[in-house]
N, C-alpha and C positions, 0 to 999 in steps of 0.2 A: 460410300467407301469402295464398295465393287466398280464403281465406273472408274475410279481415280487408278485402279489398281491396271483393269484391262487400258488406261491409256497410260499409263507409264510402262506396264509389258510392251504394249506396241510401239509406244518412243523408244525402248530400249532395242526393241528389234529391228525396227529401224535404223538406228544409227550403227546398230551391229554390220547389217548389211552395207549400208552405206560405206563403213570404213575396210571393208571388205576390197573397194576399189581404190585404198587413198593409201599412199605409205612407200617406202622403200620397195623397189623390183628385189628379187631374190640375187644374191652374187653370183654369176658366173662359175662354173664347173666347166671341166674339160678331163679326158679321159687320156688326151696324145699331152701329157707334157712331157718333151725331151729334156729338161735341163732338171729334173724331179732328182729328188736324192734316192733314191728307190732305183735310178737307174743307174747308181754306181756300182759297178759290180762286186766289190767289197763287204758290200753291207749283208751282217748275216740278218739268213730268213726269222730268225726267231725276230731278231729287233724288226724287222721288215714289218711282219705280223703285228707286231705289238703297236707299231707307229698307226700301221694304215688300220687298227682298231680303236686304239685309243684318243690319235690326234689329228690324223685325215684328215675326219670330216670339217674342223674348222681353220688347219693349219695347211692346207693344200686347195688346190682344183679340184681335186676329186672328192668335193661333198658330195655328198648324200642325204637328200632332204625326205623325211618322213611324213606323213601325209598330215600332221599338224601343225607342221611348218609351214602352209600358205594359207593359215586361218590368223587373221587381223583380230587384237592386235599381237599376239603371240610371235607372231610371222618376224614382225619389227623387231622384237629383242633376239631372237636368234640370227638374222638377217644381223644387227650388229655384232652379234657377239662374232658372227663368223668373220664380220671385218676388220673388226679387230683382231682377232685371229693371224687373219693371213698379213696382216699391218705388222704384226709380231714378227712374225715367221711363216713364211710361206714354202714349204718343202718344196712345192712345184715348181721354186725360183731359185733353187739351189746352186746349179751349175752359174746362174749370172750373176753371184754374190760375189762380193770382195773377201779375198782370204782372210782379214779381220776381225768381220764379218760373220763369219763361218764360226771360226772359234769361239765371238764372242756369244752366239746363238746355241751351239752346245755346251758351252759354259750354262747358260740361262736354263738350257732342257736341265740340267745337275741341277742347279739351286731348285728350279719349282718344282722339281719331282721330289727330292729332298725335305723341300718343307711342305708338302703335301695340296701344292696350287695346282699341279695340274696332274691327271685331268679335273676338271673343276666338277666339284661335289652336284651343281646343277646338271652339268652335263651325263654324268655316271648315274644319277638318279631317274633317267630316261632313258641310258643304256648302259646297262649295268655289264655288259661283256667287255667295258670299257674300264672298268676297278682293276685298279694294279693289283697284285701278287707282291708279298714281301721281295719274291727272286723275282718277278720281270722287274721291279726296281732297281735292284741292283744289277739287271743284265744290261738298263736301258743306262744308267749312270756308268757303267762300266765302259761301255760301249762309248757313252759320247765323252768319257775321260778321252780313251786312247784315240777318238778319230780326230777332236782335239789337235793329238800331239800330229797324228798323221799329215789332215789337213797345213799344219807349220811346217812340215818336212816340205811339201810339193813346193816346186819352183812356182 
């Protein structure tokens, strides 16, 4: 029984390692994005604050990957979730979005904050400076009401 045991630790350790090299590259980060919604000069600091804490990391370039993030297979589902993520909503692609677009994406930040989707319960439970406030909810829905209407006003 002890032999069966020391060769299935060592198959499992093995393959641990092995898929260490197999899997999705990490997504691409960038620190210079000019077209970022963060560069509108508009936008107040508090919402500022609250985005690039709570949705940054998987709704922009400027992730931030924590040191568990390049351990397989874990690496894979964060690695998607962030692509999906920025496939969602990409703040970093703000400025090349169609006015539509725009609206229809602070519409969507209303509804999941609203029904309690984002930030996702997975993600806050890793970082939890990432938990909304009854008032940053409503400063963030408030906010992306009226930028909304703004965004419709601009030619």
């Amino acid at each position: 029984m002890n032999k069966i045991i020391k060769y299935l630790l060592i198959a499992f350790a093995a393959i641990f390692l092995l898929i260490q090299f197999l899997g999705p590259s990490a997504p691409a980060t960038s620190t210079e994005n000019p077209e970022d919604l963060l560069a509108v000069p508009q936008i107040d600091p508090q919402v500022a604050d609250i985005l690039r804490t709570a949705c940054y990391n998987c709704h922009s370039m400027e992730t931030k990957y924590p040191f568990y993030s390049r351990i397989a297979p874990l690496s894979w589902w964060i690695y998607g979730h962030i692509n999906h993520g920025r496939e969602e909503l990409n703040f970093s692609a703000w400025e090349s979005m169609k006015k539509s677009s725009k609206v229809r994406k602070l519409k969507d930040i209303t509804e999941v904050i609203e029904e309690g989707e984002m930030p996702m319960s997975s993600y806050v439970n890793m970082h939890p400076e990432a938990r909304l406030s009854e008032a940053q909810k409503e400063l963030l829905i408030n906010w992306a009401n009226t930028f909304a209407r703004e965004v419709v006003k601009k030619k």
